[in-house]
C-alpha positions in Angstrom: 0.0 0.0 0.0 1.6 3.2 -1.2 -1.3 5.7 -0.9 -3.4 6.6 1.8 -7.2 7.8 2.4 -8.7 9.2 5.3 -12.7 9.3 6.3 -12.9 11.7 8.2 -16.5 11.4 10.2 -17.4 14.6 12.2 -18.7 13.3 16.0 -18.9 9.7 14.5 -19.2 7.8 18.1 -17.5 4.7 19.4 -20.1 3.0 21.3 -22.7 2.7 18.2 -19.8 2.6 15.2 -17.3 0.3 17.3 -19.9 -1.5 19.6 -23.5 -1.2 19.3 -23.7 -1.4 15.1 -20.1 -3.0 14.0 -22.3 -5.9 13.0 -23.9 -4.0 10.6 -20.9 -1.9 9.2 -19.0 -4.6 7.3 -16.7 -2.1 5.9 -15.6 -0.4 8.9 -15.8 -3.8 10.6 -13.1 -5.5 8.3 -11.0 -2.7 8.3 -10.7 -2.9 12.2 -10.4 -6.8 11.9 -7.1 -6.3 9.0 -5.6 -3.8 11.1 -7.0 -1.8 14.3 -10.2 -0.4 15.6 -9.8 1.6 18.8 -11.1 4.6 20.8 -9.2 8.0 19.8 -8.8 10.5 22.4 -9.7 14.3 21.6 -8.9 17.4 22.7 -9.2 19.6 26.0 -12.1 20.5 24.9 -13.5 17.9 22.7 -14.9 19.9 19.8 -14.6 20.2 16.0 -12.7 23.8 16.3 -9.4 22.8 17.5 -10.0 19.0 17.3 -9.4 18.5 13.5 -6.2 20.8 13.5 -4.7 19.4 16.4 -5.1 15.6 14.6 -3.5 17.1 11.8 -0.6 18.9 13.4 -0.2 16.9 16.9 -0.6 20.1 18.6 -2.7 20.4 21.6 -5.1 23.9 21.9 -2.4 25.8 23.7 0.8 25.0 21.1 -2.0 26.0 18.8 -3.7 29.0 20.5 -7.1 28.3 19.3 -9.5 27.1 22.3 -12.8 26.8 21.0 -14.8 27.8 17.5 -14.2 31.6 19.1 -11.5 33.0 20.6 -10.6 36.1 22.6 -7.8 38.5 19.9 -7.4 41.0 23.1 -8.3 41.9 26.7 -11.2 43.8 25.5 -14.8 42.9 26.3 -16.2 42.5 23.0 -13.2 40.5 21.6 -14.5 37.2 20.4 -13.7 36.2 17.0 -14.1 33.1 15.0 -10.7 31.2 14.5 -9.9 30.1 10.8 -7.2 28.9 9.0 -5.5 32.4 9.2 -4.9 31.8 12.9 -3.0 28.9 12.3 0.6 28.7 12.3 1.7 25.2 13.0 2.6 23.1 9.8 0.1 20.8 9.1 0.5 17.0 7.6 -0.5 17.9 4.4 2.6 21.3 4.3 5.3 18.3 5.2 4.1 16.1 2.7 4.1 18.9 -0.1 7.3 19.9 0.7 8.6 16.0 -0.3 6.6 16.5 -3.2 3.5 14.3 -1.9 0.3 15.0 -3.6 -2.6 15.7 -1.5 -6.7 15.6 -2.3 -8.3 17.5 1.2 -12.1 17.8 1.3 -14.3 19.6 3.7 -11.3 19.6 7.1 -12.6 22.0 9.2 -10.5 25.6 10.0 -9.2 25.0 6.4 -11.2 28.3 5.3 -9.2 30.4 3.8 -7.3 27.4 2.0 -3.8 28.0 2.0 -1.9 26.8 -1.2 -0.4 23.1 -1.5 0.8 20.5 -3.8 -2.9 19.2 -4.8 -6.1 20.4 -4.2 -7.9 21.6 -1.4 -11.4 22.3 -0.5 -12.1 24.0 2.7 -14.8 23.0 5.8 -18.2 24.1 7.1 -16.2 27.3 8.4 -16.2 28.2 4.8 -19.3 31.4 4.8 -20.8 30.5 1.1 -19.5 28.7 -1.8 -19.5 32.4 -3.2 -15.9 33.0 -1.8 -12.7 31.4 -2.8 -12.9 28.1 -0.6 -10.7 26.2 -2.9 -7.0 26.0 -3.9 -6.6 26.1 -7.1 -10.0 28.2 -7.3 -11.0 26.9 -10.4 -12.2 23.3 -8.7 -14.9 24.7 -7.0 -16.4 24.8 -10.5 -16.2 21.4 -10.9 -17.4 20.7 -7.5 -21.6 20.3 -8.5 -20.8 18.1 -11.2 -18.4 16.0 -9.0 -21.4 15.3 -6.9 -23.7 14.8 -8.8 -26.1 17.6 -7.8 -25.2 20.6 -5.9 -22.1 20.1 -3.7 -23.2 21.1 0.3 -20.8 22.7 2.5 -23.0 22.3 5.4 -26.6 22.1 6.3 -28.0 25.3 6.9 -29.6 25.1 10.7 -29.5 21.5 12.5 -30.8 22.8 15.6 -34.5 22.9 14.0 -38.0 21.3 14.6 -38.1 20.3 11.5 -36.8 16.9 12.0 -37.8 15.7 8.2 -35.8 18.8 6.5 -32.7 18.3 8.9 -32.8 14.6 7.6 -33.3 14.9 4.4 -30.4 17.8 4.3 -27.6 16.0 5.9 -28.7 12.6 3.6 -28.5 15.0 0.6 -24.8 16.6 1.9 -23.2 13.5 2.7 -24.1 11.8 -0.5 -22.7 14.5 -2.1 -19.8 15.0 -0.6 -18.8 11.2 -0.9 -19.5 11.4 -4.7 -17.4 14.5 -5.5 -14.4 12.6 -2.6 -14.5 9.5 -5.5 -14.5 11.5 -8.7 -11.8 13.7 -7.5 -10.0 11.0 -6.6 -10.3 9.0 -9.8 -9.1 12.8 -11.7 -5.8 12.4 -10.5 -2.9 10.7 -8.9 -2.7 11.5 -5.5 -0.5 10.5 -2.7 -2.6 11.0 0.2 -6.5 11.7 0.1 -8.7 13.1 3.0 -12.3 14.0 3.4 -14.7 15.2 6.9 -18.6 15.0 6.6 -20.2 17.0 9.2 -23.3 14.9 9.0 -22.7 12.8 12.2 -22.5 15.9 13.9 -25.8 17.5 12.8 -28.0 14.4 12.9 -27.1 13.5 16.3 -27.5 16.8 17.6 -30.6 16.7 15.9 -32.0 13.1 16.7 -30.7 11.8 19.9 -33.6 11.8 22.4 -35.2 10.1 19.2 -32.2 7.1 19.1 -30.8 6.8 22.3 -32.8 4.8 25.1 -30.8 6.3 27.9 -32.0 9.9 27.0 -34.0 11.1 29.3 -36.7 12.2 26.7 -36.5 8.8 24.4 -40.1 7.2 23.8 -39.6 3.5 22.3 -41.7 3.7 18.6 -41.5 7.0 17.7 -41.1 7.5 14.2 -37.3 8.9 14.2 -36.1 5.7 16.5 -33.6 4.2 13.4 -32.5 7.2 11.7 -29.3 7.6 13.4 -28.8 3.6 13.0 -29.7 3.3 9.5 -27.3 6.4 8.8 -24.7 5.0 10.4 -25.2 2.0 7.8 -25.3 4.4 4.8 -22.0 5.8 6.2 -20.7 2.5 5.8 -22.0 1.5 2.6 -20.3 4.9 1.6 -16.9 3.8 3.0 -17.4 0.2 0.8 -17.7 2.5 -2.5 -14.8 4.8 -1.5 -12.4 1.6 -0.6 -13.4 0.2 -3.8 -13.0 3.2 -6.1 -9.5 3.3 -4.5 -8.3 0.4 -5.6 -6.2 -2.3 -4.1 -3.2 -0.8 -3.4 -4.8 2.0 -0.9 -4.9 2.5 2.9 -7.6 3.4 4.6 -8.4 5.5 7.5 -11.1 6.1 9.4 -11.5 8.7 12.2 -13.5 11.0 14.4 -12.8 14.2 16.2 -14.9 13.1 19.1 -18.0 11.4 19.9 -21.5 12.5 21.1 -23.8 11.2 24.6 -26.8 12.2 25.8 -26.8 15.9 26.8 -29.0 15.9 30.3 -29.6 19.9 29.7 -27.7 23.1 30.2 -26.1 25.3 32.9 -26.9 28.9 32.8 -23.3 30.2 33.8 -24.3 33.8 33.9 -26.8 33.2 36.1 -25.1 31.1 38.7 -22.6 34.1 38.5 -25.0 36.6 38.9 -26.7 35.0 42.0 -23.2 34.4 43.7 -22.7 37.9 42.9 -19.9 38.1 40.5 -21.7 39.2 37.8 -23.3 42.3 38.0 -25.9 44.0 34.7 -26.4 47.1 34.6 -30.2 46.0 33.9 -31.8 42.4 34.5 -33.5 41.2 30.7 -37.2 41.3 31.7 -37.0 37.3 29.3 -34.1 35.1 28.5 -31.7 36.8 25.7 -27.8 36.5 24.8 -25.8 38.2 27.2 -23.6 40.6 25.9 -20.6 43.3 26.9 -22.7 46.6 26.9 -25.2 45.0 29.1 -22.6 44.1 32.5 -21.4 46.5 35.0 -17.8 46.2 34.5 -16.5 48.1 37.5 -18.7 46.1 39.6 -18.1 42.5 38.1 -15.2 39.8 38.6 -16.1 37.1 36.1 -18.2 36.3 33.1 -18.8 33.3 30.9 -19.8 31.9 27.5 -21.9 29.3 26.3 -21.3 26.0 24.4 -20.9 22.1 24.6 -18.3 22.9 27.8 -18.5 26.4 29.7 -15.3 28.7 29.4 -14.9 31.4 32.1 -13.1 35.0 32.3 -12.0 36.9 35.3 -12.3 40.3 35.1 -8.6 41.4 36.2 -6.9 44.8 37.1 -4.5 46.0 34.4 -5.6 43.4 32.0 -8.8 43.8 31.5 -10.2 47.3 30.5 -12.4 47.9 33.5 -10.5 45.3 35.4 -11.8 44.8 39.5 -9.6 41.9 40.9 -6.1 42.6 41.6 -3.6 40.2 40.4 -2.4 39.4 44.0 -6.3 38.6 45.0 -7.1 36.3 41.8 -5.7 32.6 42.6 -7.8 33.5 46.4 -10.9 34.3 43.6 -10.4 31.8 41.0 -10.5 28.5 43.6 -13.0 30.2 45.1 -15.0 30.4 41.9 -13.8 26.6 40.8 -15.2 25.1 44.1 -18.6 26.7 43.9 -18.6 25.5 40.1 -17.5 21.7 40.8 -20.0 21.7 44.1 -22.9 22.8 42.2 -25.7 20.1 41.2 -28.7 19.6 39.8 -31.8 21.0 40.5 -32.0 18.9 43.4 -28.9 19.4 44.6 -27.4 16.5 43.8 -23.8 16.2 42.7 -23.0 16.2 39.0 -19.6 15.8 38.5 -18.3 19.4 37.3 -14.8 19.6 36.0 -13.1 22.9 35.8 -9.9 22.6 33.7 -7.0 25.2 33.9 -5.6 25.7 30.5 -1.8 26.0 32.1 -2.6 22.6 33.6 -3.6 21.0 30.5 -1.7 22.3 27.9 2.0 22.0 27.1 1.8 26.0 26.3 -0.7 28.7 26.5 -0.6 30.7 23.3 -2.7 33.5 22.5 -5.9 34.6 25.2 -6.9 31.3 26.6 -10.5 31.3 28.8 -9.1 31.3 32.2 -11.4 28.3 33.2 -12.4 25.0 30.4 -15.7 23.9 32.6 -16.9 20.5 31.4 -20.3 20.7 33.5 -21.9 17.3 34.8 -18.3 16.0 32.7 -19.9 17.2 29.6 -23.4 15.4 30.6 -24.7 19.0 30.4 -23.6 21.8 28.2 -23.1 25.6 29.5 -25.3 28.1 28.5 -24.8 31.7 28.3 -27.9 33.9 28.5 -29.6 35.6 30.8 -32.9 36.9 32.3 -34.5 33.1 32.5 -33.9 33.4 36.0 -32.5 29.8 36.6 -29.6 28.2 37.0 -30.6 24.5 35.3 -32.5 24.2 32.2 -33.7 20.8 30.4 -33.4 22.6 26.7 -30.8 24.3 25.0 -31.1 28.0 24.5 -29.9 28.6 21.3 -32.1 25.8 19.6 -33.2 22.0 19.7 -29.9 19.8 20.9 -30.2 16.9 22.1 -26.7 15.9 22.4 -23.3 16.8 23.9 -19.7 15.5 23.2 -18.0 12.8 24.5 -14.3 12.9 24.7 -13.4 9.6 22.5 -13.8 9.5 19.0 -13.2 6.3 16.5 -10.1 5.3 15.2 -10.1 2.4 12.4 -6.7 1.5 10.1 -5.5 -1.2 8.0 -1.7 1.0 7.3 -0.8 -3.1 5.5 0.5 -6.1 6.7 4.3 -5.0 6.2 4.1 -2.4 9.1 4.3 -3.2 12.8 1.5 -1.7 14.7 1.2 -0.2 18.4 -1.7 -1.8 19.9 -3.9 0.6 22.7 -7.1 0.4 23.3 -7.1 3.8 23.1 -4.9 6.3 21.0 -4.7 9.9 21.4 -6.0 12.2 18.6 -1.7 13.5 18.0 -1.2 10.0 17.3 -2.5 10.1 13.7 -0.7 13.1 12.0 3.0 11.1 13.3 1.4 8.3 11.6 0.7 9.8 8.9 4.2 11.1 8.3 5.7 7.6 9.2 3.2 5.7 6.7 5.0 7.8 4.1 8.2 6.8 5.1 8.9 10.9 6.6 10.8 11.9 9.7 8.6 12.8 12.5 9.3 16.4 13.7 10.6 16.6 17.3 7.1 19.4 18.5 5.0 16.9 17.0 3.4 15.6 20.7 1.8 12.1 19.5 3.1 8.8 19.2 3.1 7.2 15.5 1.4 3.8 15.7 3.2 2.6 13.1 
């Protein structure tokens, strides 16, 4: 085997793909039996935005300085800003195999948009705003890209936090058909080294579907009329995976992966609020209903933390001198900040029971902290719930999401599944870590492994 291909499956998760369903997944299930199927480790935070970069550089968030889909650029308030390819200096896999003349086909990677040039093609991820702005390199194959899938190629579904359950379906079906037709024909239009593709669609269907799927969700009624639709597409993933291996050709090895997986998501955590009530957020006005909080509506002077919203929490101290309106003093802020962490990881549910909260440190977790990090990563309920950000509902717990149906959260492990060929000796875990595969990569092509590349090749 002298050419590799990676599926790249957004959220795909290991207790249905490597468990529950393998049965059914004959592809995926012989690829694991020829050479490994395993659990893949993400990030600190498991999510798309850094997870996919991080696989591809062996970087963790802090070497990379991207801790979430948005980022804080400065101490100012109103600082968030979504992180794209620009923010991204590490060299990926695909920059070391171009320099040694390696010819790359990259498909749909997210925090590939703007694509950067390389020795193939490459068309960016659901980051990408419209497919009215350069999101390919060279430009000209994005007008190819329809006719490659044989109908209009999909970037991403529109909205998958929707009630409309049958047009969420019928979307993702439609984009991940697509995209695995225009993956083949571009494949079969050239010679190229290494080939890798990521369909969102695991993503959006089981944050769409999971109460429907899932009979530990707390919402799941047995027979309703959504019960096999993240089963069956599971199946059509595979069937996918079949054509793809067989369009390849013999002489190919294939990869398949996930950034992370999904679980039941038990509701959300209104992190303003519980701020607010332990009076460390101040407003300068209470919302008479539930809206997005943002900076013009706090009492800066008057407030020591804030937080945003998401699949894990993230938390900001208000500090003296680095902050604009800055009210804790750098000598008083470790005294604040485990103050702050206890109340976090001793709050529970609306009961009071305990949770399990996790509040991370990002100089704990990381082997640098580059750009702003959030000063906390909060995994509430260990990612059973997710953190929401509004305020003016007046509650600290909430069994909905509140910005749109989700019925599902991430879990940390992802799937890995490789057959690298039976002249390679293998590293067997039962778990790898997601910087394992971009060292793998390198070594499957017979390239030197760079010394800041964190992972472990398993070949």
């Amino acid at each position: 085997m002298n050419r590799l291909v990676i599926i790249g499956l957004d959220c795909f998760t290991p207790q249905w793909a490597l468990e529950a369903w393998l049965e059914e997944m004959p592809n995926l299930k012989a690829i694991t039996q020829r050479g490994i199927g395993a659990r893949l480790h993400s990030t600190i935070p498991p999510i798309t935005v850094p997870a996919w970069t991080a696989m591809m550089t062996s970087k963790d968030p802090g070497m990379l300085g991207v801790y979430g889909f948005r980022n804080r650029t400065s101490y100012e308030y109103d600082s968030l800003q979504v992180m794209n390819a620009k923010v991204i200096k590490a060299r990926t896999v695909w920059n070391y195999l171009s320099r040694n003349r390696l010819k790359s086909l990259l498909m749909g990677i997210p925090q590939t948009y703007p694509p950067k040039p390389l020795n193939g093609i490459m068309i960016s991820g659901f980051m990408t705003p419209s497919k009215d702005v350069t999101f390919t390199h060279p430009e000209g194959v994005r007008e190819l890209l329809d006719q490659a899938a044989g109908g209009e190629y999909v970037i991403d579904v529109k909205d998958f936090r929707t009630d409309d359950k049958n047009a969420l379906l019928e979307s993702v079906k439609q984009m991940t058909a697509a995209r695995f037709r225009a993956f083949r024909a571009l494949q079969k239009a050239d010679d190229f080294d290494f080939a890798m593709m990521v369909e969102m669609g695991p993503d959006r269907l089981q944050h769409g579907f999971w109460r429907f799927c899932d009979p530990t969700h707390r919402l799941y009624e047995a027979g309703n009329p959504y019960e096999n639709v993240l089963h069956d597409y599971y199946v059509s993933i595979d069937e996918e995976i079949g054509r793809t291996m067989e369009a390849a050709g013999p002489d190919t090895s294939f990869m398949v992966v996930s950034d992370h997986g999904a679980k039941a998501m038990e509701g959300a955590i209104c992190i303003n609020e519980w701020l607010q009530q332990q009076g460390y957020l101040k407003l300068k006005e209470q919302p008479a209903s539930m809206q997005r909080l943002t900076h013009d509506m706090i009492d800066w002077p008057n407030t020591t933390a804030w937080g945003e919203g998401g699949y894990y929490g993230r938390l900001f101290f208000n500090v003296a001198g680095r902050e604009p309106q800055g009210r804790t003093s750098p000598d008083e802020l470790e005294s604040v900040q485990n103050e702050v962490k206890a109340g976090l990881e001793n709050l529970g549910d609306e009961e009071g029971k305990p949770i399990g909260t996790r509040v991370l440190r990002p100089e704990e977790v990381y082997r640098e902290v580059n750009n702003i990090p959030p000063d906390f990563i909060i995994y509430f309920g260990d990612l059973n719930w997710r953190s929401a950000g509004s305020v003016g509902g007046g509650s600290i717990h909430m069994r909905e999401n509140d910005t749109g149906p989700d019925d599902a959260n991430h879990l940390p492990d992802g799937i890995f599944a490789w057959d690298p060929g039976t002249d390679r000796t293998l590293r067997r875990a039962e778990r790898y870590q997601i910087y394992d595969i971009a060292p793998s990569i390198l070594r499957f092509f017979g390239l030197e492994v760079p010394e800041d590349m964190i992972g472990e090749s398993i070949i």
